[in-house]
Structure formats: C-alpha cells, structure tokens
C-alpha positions in Angstrom: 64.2 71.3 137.1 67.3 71.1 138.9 68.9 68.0 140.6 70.2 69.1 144.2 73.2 67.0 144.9 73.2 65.2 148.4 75.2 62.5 149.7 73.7 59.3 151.5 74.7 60.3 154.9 72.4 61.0 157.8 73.2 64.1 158.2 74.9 67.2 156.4 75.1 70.5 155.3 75.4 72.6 152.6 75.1 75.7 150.2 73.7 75.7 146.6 72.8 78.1 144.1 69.0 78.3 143.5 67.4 80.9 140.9 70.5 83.2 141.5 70.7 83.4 145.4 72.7 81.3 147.7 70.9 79.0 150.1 71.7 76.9 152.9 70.6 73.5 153.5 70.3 71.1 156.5 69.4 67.5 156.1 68.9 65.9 159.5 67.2 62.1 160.0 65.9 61.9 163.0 64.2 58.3 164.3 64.5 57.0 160.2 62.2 60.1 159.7 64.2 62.9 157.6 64.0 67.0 158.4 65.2 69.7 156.0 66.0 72.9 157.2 66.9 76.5 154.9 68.2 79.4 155.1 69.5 82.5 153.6 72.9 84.1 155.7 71.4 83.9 159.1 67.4 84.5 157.9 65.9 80.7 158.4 63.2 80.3 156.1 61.8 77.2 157.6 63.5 74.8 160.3 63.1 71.3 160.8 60.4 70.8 157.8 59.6 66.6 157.8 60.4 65.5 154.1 57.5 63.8 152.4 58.0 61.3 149.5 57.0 63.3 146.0 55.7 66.3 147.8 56.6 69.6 147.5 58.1 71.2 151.2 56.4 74.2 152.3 58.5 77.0 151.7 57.0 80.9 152.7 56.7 81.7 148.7 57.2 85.4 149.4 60.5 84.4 151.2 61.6 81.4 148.4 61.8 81.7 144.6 60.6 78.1 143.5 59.8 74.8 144.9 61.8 72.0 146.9 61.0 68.3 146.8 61.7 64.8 147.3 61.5 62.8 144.3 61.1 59.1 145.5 60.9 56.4 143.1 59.5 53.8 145.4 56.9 55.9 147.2 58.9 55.6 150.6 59.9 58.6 153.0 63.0 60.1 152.0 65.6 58.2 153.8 69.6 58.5 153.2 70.5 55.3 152.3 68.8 56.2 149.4 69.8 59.2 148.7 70.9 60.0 145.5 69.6 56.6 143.9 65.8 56.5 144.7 65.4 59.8 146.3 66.3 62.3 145.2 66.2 66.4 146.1 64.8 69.2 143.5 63.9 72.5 142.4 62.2 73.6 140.2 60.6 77.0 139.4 57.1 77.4 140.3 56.3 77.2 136.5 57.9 73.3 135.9 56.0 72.7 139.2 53.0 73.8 138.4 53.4 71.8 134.8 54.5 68.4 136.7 51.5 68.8 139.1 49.0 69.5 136.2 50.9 66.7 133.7 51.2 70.2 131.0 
C-alpha cells in the first residue's frame, strides 16, 4: 500500500504516480462533506466521488489499476483538518485490498 500525500487544506490539486501511470487528483470539501475527483490527461475517470471513512472509492476498474481510500482512524468522514494525521488517502493494488478486506 501506498500513502498518498495530501495537505490539510480544503481544497487542492495534484498529480501522483500510481502503478506506473500518472494521475490527477482533485480534493474538494464542500458543506464539511469532502469530494474526490480523477483523471488521466483530460479522460475523467470519476468526478465529484463523496469520500467515505475506511471505504474504498468507486473507481471503473477497467479504467483504474488498484484501489483508492480514505483511511480514518476515528471513524469520521474524511475532513481536511485532518488530513494527513487521522485521515489519510491510499492505494493499494487490488491484491493488498482484497487481503485487508478479507484480514489474509
């Protein structure tokens, strides 16, 4: 698994290197509520996805290698005043996920 690095701001964007391909990421909060966008170039893969604690987000898997999500100590809704300390972004392959899931 990977640790995604974010900064506790509201909202930002950025690029990151996932399984050998370069994606863009959007983090927007919206009403304490926050929304995660991707993309590859121009080619969304999903827009505006609400961010769930400890859940993966639903990613098209014939369009994304792997699996995004939140990891929230507390059990709360992502939020970014705690990002980076109790909640924290992920990816891992769709093999770690599938092992975390099933406790393998």
């Amino acid at each position: 698994m990977e640790l995604i690095p974010i900064e506790a701001i509201p909202n930002q964007k950025f690029n990151v290197q996932l399984a050998g391909k370069t994606y863009n990421i959007s983090i927007n909060t919206r009403r304490e509520l926050t929304f995660l966008s991707i993309s590859v170039g121009d080619t969304p893969l999903v827009s505006g996805r609400i961010c769930l604690p400890n859940k993966k987000i639903e990613i098209p898997h014939y369009k994304f290698s792997g699996v995004l999500f939140w990891h929230c100590q507390d059990n709360e809704t992502p939020f970014y005043k705690k990002f980076g300390v109790l909640h924290k972004l992920y990816y891992a392959t769709s093999e770690e996920w599938s092992e975390a899931v099933n406790g393998a």
